[in-house]
KOLVODREN-24268 format. One line per field, with one value per residue (C-alpha): x, y negated, z; chain; residue number from 0; residue in one letter. Coordinates in steps of 0.1 Angstrom, whole numbers, padded with zeros to 4 digits. Example, Ala and Ser with C-alpha at 12.3 -4.5 7.8 and 13.67 -1.06 7.14 Angstrom:
BEGIN
px	0123|0137 .
py	0045|0011 .
pz	0078|0071 .
drenfi	A|A .
nupa	0|1 .
vose	a|s .
This chain:
BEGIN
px	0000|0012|0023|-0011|0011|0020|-0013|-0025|0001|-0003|-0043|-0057|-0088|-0117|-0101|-0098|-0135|-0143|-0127|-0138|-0175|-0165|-0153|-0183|-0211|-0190|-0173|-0139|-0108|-0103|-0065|-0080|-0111|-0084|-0060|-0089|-0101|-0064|-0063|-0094|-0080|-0052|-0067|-0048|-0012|-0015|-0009|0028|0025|0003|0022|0053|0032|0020|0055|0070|0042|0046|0084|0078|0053|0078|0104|0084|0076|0111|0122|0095|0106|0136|0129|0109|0133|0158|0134|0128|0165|0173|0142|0156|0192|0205|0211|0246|0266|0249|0268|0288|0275|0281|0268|0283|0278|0298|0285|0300|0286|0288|0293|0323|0328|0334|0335|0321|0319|0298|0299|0282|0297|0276|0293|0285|0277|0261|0295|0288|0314|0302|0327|0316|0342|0351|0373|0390|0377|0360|0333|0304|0317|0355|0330|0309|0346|0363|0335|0338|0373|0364|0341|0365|0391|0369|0362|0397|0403|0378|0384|0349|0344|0325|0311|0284|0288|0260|0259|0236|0262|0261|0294|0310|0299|0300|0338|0348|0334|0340|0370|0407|0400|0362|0373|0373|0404|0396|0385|0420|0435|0405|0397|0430|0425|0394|0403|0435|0413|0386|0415|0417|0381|0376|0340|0332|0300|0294|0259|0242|0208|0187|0194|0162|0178|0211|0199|0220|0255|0235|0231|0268|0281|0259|0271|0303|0299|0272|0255|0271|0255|0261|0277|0302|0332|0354|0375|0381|0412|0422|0419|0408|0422|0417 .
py	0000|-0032|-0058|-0077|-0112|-0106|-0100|-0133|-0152|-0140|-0144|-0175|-0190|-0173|-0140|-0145|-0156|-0124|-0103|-0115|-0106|-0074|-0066|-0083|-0059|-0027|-0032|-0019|-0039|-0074|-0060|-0032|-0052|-0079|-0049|-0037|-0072|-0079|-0044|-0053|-0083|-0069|-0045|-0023|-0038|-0032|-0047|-0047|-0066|-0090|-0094|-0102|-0130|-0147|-0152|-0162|-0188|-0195|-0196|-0224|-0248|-0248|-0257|-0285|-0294|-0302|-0323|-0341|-0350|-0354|-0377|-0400|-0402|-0412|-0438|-0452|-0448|-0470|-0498|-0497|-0500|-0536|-0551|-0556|-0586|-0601|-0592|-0616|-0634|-0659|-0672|-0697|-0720|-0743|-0766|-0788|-0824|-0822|-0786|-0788|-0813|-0824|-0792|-0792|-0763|-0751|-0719|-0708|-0685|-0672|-0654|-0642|-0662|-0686|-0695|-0716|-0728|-0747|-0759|-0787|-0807|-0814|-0788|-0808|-0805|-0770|-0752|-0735|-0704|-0717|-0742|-0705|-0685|-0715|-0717|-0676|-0682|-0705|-0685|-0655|-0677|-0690|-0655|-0645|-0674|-0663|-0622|-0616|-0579|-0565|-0594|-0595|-0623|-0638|-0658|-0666|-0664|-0632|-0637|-0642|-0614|-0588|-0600|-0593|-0562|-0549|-0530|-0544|-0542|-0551|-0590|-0621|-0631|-0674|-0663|-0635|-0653|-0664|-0630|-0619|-0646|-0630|-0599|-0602|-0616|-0593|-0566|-0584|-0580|-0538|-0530|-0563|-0566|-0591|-0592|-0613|-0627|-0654|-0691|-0702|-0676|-0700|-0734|-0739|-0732|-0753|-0784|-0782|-0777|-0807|-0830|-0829|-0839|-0866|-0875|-0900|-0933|-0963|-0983|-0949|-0948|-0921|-0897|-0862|-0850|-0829|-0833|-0805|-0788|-0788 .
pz	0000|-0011|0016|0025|0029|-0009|-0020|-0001|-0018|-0056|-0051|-0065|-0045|-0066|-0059|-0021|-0020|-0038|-0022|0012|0001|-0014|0023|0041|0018|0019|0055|0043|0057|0041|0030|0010|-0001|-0017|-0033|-0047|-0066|-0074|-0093|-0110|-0121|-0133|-0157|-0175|-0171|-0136|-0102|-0100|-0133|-0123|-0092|-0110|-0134|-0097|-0085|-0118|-0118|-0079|-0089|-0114|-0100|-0066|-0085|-0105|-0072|-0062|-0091|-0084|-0046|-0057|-0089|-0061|-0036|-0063|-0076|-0038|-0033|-0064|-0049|-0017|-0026|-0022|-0053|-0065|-0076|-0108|-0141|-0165|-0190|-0217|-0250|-0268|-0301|-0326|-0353|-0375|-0389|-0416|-0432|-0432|-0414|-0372|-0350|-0316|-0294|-0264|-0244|-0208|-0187|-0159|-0130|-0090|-0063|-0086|-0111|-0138|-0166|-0188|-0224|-0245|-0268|-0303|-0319|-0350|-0390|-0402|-0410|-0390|-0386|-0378|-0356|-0337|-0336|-0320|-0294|-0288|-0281|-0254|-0237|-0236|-0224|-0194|-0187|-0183|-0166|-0140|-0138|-0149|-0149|-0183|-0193|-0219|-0246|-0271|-0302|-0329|-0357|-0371|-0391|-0360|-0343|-0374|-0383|-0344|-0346|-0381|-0389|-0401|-0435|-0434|-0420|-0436|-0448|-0439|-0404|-0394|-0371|-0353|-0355|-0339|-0308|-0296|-0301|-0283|-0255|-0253|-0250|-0216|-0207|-0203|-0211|-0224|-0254|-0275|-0292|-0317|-0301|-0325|-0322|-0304|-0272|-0276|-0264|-0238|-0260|-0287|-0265|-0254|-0292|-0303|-0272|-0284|-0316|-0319|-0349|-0374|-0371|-0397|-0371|-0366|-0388|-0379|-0399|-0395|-0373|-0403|-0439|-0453|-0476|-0518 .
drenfi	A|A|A|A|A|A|A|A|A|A|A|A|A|A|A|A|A|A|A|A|A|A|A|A|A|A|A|A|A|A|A|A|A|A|A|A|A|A|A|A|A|A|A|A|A|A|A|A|A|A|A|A|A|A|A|A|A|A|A|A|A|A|A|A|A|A|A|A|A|A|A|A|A|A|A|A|A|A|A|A|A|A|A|A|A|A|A|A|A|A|A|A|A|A|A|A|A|A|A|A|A|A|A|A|A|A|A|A|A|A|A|A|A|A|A|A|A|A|A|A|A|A|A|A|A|A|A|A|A|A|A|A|A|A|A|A|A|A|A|A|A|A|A|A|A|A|A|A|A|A|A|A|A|A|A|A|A|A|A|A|A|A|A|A|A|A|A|A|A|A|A|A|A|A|A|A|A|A|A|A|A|A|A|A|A|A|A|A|A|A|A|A|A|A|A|A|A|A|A|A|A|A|A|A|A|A|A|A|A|A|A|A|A|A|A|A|A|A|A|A|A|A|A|A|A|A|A|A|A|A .
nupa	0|1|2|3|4|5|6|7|8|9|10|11|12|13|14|15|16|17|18|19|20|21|22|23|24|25|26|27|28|29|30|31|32|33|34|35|36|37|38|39|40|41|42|43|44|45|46|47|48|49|50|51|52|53|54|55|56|57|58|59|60|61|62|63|64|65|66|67|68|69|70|71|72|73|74|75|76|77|78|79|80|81|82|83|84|85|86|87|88|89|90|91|92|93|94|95|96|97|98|99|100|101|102|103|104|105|106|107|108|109|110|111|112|113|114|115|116|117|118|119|120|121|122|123|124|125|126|127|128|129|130|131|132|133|134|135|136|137|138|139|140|141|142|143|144|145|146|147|148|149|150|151|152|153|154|155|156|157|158|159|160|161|162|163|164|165|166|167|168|169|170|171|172|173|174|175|176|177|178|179|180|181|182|183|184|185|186|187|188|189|190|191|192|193|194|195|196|197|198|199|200|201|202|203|204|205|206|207|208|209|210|211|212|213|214|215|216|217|218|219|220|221|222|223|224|225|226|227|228|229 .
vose	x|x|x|x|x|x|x|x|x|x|x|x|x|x|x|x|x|x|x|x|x|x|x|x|x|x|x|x|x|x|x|x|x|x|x|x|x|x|x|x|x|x|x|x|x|x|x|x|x|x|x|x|x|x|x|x|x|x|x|x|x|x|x|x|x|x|x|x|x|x|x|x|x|x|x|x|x|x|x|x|x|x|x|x|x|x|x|x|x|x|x|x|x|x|x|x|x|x|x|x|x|x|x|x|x|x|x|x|x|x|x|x|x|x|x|x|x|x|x|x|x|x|x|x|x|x|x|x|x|x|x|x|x|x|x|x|x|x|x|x|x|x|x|x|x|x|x|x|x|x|x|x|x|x|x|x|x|x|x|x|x|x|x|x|x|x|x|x|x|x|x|x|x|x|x|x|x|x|x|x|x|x|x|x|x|x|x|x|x|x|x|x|x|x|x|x|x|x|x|x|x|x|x|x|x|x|x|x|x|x|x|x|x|x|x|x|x|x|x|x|x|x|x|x|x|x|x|x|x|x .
């Protein structure tokens, strides 16, 4: 005779209800009375069978259980945890007036504890994109400057950002040794990004940029730092 504790475990609540009454209108001994509905259930594979399909099942829905306790406390343990130091950022701009023309340059860098670096100055003759690389270049230098740990950096020039990224042979030829500078100083910066994000998520690098080089008024008569050249 099977072990009435492992009968009561594989039975499933209609089965127990059933084969309480069985016992109650025949008078045999609840044990038997459940055996006896469990090996009706079980039909022609058999009790040990079915058995084996309860615990299996038993098995599976304990163990689903515990993931779940476990995924919860992780998730409370996560809420609960204090939050750490917030992470590096910057974004930075350029522009030139006209194209080319003046370069001015802005860049943000936000560190802990409330740090915030701001760059805004004029950056000689050029284009826009010697204007946005120029303007990179500061923001990885103020993040040297400052130890940031894997900082994250954003512009809205997507031939900036694509000609850091790209491979040797994939850069533009104009823009090299730009290229080179920030390179050289993002190999100082381990796990640092540098992502394009649209202009209207730049403001604050914008404004900087277009401080330092204000529009061209008729009472204004200045000439470029550089000539550029034919």
């Amino acid at each position: 005779m099977i072990d009435h504790a492992v009968l009561l475990a594989a039975a499933f609540k209609g089965e127990l209800a059933a084969s309480r009454k069985l016992a109650a209108r025949t008078g045999m001994p609840e044990a038997e009375a459940l055996h006896a509905t469990l090996t009706l259930q079980a039909g022609a594979a058999g009790l040990a069978q079915l058995l084996a399909e309860r615990a299996a099942l038993r098995l599976r829905s304990e163990q689903g259980a515990s993931a779940r306790r476990a995924q919860a406390a992780a998730s409370l343990a996560r809420r609960s945890a204090p939050s750490g130091a917030p992470a590096w950022r910057a974004w930075f701009d350029g522009s030139a007036r006209p194209n080319p023309g003046r370069c001015g340059i802005g860049a943000v860098l936000i560190g802990p504890d409330g740090l915030r670096v701001e760059v805004s100055r004029t950056a000689g003759y050029g284009n826009s994109s010697e204007a946005e690389y120029q303007a990179l270049i500061a923001a990885l230098e103020a993040a040297v400057a400052h130890g940031a740990e894997a900082p994250s950096f954003h512009g809205d020039s997507q031939v900036v950002v694509d000609d850091v990224n790209a491979p040797d042979s994939a850069s533009a030829a104009a823009l090299r040794p730009y290229r080179e500078r920030a390179r050289a100083l993002l190999a100082q910066l381990p796990g640092a990004t540098l992502r394009w994000i649209p202009r209207h998520k730049n403001t604050a690098a914008d404004a900087l940029s277009q401080r330092a080089v204000p529009p061209i008024t008729e009472d204004t008569h200045e000439r470029p730092e550089e000539s550029p050249e034919p």
